[in-house]
N, C-alpha and C positions, 0 to 999 in steps of 0.2 A: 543564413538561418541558424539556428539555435537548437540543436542535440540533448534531451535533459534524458539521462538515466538511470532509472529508481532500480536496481540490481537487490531481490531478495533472495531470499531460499531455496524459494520453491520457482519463482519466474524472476525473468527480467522483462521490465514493460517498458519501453523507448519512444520517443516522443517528440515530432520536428514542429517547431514553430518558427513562424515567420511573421514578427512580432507578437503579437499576442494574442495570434488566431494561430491554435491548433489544427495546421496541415494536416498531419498523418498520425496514427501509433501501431505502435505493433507489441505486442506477447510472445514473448521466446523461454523454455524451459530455459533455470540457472542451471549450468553443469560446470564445476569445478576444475576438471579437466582439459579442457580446452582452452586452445595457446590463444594468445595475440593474435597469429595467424589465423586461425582457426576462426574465431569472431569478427576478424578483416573479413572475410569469407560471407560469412555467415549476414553479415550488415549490407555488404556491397549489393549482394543479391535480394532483399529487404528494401536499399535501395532503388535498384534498377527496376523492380516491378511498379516504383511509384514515380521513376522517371525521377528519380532524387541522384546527385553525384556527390563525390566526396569532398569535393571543393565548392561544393556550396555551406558548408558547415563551417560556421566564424566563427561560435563555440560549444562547448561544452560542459555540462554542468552533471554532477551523478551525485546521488541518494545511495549506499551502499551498506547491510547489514552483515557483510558475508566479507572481514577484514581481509581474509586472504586473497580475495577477489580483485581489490585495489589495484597490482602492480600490475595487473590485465587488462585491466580499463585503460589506465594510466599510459602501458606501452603502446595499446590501441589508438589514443589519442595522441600520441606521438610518434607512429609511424605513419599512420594513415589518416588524420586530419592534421599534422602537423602544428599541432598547440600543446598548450600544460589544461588539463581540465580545472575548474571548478569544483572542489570535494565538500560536499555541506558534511563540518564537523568543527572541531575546536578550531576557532579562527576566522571560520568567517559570520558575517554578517546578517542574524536573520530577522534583527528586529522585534524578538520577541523574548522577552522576559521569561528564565527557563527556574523557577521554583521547585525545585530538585534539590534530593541531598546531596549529590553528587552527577551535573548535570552531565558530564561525560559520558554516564551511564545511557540515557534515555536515546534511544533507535534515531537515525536522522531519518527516517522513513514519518517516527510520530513527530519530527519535529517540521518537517515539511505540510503532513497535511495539517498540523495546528495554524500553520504560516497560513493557506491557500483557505482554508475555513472561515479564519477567523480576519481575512483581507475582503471574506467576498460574505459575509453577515454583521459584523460586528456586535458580535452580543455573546453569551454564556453560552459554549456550544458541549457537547459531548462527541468525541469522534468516534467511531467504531471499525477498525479497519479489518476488516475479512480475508487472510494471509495464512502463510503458514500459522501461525499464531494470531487469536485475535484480542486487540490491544483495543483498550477505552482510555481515551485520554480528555481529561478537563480542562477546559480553559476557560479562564473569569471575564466576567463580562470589559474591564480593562484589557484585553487582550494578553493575559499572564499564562503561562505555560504552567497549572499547578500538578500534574500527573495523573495517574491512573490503574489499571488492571490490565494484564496480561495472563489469557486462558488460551488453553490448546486450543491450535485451529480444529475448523468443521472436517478437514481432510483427516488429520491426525487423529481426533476422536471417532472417528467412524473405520481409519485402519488399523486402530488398536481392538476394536470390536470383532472385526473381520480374524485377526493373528489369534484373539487370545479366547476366541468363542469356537472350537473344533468343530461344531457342526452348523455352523452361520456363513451362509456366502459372504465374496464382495458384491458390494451393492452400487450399483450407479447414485450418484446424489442428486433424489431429485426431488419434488413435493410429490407425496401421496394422494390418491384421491378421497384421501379419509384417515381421520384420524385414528377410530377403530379397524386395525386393516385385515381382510383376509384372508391375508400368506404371507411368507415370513419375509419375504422380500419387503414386500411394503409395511409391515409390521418396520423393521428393521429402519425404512426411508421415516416412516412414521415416528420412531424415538428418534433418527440422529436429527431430522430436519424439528418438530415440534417442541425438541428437548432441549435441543441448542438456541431456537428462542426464546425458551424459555430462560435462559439463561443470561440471553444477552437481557432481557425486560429486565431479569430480577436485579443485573449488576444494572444497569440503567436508573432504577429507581433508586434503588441505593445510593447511588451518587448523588443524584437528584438531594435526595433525603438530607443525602451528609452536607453540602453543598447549601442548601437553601436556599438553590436556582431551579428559575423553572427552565434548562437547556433546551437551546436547539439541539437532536437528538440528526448528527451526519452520518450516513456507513459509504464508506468505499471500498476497497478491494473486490478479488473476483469471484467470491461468492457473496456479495454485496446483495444481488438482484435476484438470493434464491431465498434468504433470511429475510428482508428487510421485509417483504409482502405477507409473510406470516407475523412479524413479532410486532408487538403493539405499541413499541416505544419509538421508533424510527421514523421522523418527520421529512428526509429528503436522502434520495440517492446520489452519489455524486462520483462515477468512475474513474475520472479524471483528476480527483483530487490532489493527488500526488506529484502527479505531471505538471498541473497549476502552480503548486509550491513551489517548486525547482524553480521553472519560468519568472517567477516572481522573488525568489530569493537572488537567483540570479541579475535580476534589475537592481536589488539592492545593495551587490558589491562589484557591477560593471565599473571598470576605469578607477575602485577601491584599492 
């Protein structure tokens, strides 16, 4: 079976496949601090609860925006699956045209789900990917990586709210029942949730505008399914985006 892991900031999301049916995934806080061992640990038991062993895994493939993080995955897949992983960054193979000033620059997180999008529609799409930060990336209806925007995520705009507003709780992130609300709680869910789509719409159309495509409009990440049902630009959910990419990037420099 096949190991793909997209390691970001805020989570790392892990994902077995066996061939190209998605078995399992799992969501694990990133935490910085933790050994080798630590994530042996932590995987094994993730593992076991799914009846998965460690020697079922022939490879390995990681998405990682957290450079430091690398020599951990890396030891991890060589102490305990006993391989070299698959690192999607300069060098390998993803098939897709990266129209960047300087392509090294651009997250292999966005370079993954442009791969996994624009493999499974083939046409002008917009990504939206819902993370620590949330990033819009363009791709031409050729399949060309042209770029995008990068605004603070939903988490981080609503706990700058909470730090720098003295008498404003933290608030659960959730949909209000109204957009007029009648307490500061929902008031509060009311700006970050309505405001923040609005936000993603306006950068949506924009693109669109600048572009002079009518885009398939994708969102992924994990608060994918709290945005996407209020904002009016967003055509399809797609959780797994990510995890597909890998899967798929990975076929295309297997025995490379």
């Amino acid at each position: 079976m096949l190991l793909v892991i997209d390691l970001g900031n805020t989570n790392t999301v892990l994902g077995m496949y066996r061939g190209e049916e998605l078995v399992r995934s799992w969501r694990v806080t990133t935490d910085k601090s933790r050994t080798v061992d630590e994530y042996g640990i932590l995987i094994h038991e993730l593992f076991r609860l799914s009846d998965i062993h460690f020697h079922d895994i022939r490879d390995v493939i990681i998405s990682c925006v957290v450079p430091p993080m690398l020599n951990t995955l890396e030891g991890l897949c060589r102490d305990y699956f006993k391989l070299k992983p698959y690192i999607v960054g300069p060098g390998i193979k993803t098939g897709m045209p990266i129209h960047y000033d300087n392509p090294r620059e651009v997250g292999a997180d966005r370079i993954v789900n442009a791969v996994a999008a624009y493999e499974k529609y083939r046409r002008s799409l917009i990504i939206v990917d819902f993370g620590t930060a949330t990033t819009f990336d363009f791709i031409s209806p050729r399949g060309e990586y042209q770029g995008g925007a990068i605004a603070p995520g939903l988490v981080i705009s609503a706990d700058a709210l909470f730090q720098r507003a003295s008498k404003l709780p933290r608030v659960e992130l959730s949909r209000p029942p109204q957009v007029i609300a009648k307490n500061t709680v929902n008031s509060m869910q009311s700006g970050i949730v309505y405001g923040y789509a609005g936000l993603v719409d306006g950068i949506v159309q924009r693109m669109k505008h600048e572009s002079k495509e009518d885009s398939l409009v994708v969102a992924t990440g994990g608060l994918s399914v709290l945005i996407a049902p209020v904002a009016q630009t967003i055509d399809e959910i797609d959780p797994n985006l990510t995890l597909e990419g890998l899967r798929i990037i990975y076929s295309r420099n297997k025995g490379v």
